[in-house]
N, C-alpha and C positions, 0 to 999 in steps of 0.2 A: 492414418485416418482417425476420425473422431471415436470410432466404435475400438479401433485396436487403445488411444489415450485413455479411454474408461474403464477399459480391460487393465491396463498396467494400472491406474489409480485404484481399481478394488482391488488388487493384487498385490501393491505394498501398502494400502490401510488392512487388509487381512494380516499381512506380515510384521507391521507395525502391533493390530494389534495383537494378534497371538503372541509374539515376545514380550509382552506390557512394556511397549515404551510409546504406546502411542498417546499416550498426555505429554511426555517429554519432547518429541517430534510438533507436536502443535504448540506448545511452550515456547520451542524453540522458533516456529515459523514466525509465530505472533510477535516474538520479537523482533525477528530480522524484518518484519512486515512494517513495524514502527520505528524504527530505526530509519528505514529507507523512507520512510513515507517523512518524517522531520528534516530527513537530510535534502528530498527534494523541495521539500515546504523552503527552506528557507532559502536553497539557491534559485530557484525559479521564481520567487517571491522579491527577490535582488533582483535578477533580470528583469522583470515585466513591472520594475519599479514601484514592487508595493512595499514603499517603507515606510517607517515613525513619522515623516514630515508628510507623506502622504496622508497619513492618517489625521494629525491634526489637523492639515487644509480641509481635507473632504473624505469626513467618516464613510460616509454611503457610497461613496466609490472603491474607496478600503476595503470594506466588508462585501459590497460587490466583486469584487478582484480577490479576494481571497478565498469567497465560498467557490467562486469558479475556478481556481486554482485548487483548490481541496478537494474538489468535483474529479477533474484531471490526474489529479497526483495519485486518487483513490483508484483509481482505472487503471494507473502505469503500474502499479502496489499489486492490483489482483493479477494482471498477467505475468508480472515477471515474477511475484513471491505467491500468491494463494495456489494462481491457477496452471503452474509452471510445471 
């Protein structure tokens, strides 16, 4: 249930940080958080065909396609690495 997932999350940020490693733990998420979020930036970005030529034809469809792929990929980022 949601009330027991908030229980276990204040339960290993208390344990995180009473052992001081809880900078280290969030060091480490923010990485794998970016890591993941480039890797699907550039495979979903191949697939839905936003690439280089795209870009020269038609900037504003570019930059349309990719803030909404950034929008996406940021949401697939928080559930599977923030809010996990």
């Amino acid at each position: 249930s949601a009330a027991s997932d908030v229980y276990k999350r204040q339960i290993r940020y208390y344990n995180l940080l009473t052992s001081c490693t809880l900078t280290q733990h969030l060091a480490e998420t923010e990485q794998t958080a970016m890591k993941l979020e480039e890797t699907l930036m550039k495979q979903m970005a191949a697939q839905e065909g936003l690439t280089e030529s795209l870009k020269a034809a038609d900037m504003m469809k570019w930059v349309q396609g990719m803030n909404n792929l950034r929008n996406r990929v940021q949401e697939i980022v928080k559930a599977e690495i923030i809010f996990a």
